[in-house]
C-alpha positions as CSV (number, residue, x, y, z in Angstrom):
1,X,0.0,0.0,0.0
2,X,1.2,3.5,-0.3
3,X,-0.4,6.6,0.4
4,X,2.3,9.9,0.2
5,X,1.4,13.2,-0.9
6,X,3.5,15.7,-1.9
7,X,2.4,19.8,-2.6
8,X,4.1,23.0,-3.2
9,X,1.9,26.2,-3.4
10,X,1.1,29.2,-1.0
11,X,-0.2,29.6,2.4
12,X,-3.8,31.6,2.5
13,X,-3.3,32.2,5.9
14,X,-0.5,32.0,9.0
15,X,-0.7,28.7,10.4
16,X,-2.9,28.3,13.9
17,X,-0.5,26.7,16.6
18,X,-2.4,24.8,19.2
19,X,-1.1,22.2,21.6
20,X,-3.0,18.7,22.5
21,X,-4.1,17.9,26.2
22,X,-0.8,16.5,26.6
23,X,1.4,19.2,25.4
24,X,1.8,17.9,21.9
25,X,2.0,21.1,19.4
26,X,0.2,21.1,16.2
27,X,-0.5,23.3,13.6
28,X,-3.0,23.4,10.9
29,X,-2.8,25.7,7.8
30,X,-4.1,25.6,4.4
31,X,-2.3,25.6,1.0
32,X,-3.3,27.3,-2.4
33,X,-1.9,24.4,-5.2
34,X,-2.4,25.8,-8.8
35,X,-3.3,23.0,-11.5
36,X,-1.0,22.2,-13.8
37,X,-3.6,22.5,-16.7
38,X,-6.0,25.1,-17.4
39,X,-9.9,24.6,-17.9
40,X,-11.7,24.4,-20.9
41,X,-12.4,28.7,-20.4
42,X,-8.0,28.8,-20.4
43,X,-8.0,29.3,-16.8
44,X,-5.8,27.8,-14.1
45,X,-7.6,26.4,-10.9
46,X,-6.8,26.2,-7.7
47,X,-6.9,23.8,-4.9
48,X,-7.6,24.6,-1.2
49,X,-5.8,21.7,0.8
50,X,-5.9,21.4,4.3
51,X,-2.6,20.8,6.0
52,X,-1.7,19.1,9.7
53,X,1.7,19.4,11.1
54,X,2.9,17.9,14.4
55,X,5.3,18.2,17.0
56,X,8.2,20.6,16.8
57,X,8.1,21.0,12.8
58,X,4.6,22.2,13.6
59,X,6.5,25.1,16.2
60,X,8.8,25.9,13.2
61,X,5.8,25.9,10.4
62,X,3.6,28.6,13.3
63,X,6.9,30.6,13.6
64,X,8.5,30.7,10.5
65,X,5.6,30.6,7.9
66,X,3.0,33.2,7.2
67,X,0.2,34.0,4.5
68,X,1.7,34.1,0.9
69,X,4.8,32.4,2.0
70,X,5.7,29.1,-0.4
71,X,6.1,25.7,0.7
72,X,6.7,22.3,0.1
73,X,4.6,19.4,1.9
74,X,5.4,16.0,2.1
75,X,3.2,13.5,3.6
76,X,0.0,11.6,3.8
77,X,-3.7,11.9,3.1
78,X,-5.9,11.0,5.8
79,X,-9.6,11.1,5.7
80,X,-11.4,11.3,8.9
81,X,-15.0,11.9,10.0
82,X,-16.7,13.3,12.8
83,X,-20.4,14.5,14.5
84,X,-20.8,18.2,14.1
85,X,-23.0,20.0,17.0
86,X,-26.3,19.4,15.0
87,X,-25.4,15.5,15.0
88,X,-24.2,15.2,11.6
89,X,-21.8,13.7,10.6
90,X,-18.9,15.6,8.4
91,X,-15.6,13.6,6.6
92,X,-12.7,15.8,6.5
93,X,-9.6,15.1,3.9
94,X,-6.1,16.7,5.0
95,X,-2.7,15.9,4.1
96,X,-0.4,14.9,7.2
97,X,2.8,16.4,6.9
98,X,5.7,14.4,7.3
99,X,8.3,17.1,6.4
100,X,7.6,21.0,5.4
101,X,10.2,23.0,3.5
102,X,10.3,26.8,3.0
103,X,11.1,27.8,-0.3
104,X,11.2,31.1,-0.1
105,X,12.8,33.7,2.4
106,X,9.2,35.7,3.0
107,X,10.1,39.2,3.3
108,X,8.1,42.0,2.7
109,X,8.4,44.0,-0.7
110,X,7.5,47.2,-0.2
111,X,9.6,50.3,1.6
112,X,13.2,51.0,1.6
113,X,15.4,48.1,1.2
114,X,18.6,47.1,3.6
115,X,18.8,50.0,5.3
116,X,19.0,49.7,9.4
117,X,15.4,49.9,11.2
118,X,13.4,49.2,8.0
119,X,13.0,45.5,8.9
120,X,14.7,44.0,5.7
121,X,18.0,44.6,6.4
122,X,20.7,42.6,5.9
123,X,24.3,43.0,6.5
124,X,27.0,42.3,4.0
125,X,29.0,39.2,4.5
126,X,32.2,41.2,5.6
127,X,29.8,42.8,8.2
128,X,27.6,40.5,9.4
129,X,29.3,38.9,12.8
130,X,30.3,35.2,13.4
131,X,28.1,33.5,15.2
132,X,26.8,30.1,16.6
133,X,23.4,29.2,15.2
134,X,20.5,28.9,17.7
135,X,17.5,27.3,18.0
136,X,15.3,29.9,16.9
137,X,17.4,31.0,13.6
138,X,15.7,29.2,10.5
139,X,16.8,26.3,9.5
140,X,16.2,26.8,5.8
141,X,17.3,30.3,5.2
142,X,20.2,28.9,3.2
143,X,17.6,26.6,1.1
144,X,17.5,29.4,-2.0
145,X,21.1,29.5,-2.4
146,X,23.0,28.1,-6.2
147,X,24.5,24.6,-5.5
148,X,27.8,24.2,-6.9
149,X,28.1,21.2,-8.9
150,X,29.6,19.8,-12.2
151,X,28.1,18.1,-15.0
152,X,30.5,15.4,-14.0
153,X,28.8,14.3,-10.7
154,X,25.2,14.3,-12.4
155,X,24.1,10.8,-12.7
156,X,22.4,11.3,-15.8
């Protein structure tokens, strides 16, 4: 049997961070997933897919992710069902992630750009200071960067 899922598209809103009885986090979120062909009127459609993240990825996805940001979800499709408050009973599809990437750094467009105090500044290499990494830095801010490689090690 196999059942594995795997989207990339955009959030339509932050991710809501709540934690189980037991302390468990989890975060829910919903992704925007373009079709890769148009309709017969030559538009593209869109997919609303409900996402479920656990644990600490789900701490990472509620911190580091935000509307319009784009991702990568890997994991499973789980259908489950339960009794809404007038007795019925409603079936729910999500995807279960299994692993979450950020592909894309997230920052705002608009005002003045890498200048101290507007919120999108970044130092240049020479002055940015050496540091240890901690916990809260994001773990994929180095995901967009060219990867140096040569035709020769490409299997194919």
């Amino acid at each position: 049997m196999l059942n594995r899922v795997i989207l990339i598209g955009r959030l339509t809103q932050d991710p809501e961070l709540r934690y189980t009885n037991s302390g468990t986090a989890v975060a829910s979120f919903t992704l925007a997933v373009d079709r890769a062909r148009t309709n017969q009127a030559g538009e593209r459609e869109t997919d609303f897919i409900n996402i479920v993240v656990w644990q600490k990825q789900a701490e990472l996805c509620a911190q580091y992710l935000h509307k319009g940001r784009l991702a990568a979800v890997d994991g499973r499709l789980q259908i489950r069902s339960y009794e809404n408050r007038e007795g019925q009973r409603v079936r729910v599809a999500e995807v279960v992630a299994e692993s979450v990437r950020f592909l894309d750094r997230g920052e705002a467009s608009n005002g003045p750009q890498n200048t101290p105090g507007s919120g999108t500044y970044r130092p240049t290499p020479a002055q940015e200071p050496k540091r240890t990494p901690r916990f809260e830095d994001d773990p994929f801010a180095d995901d967009s960067q060219p990867v140096d490689i040569s035709d020769d090690d490409l299997p194919f």
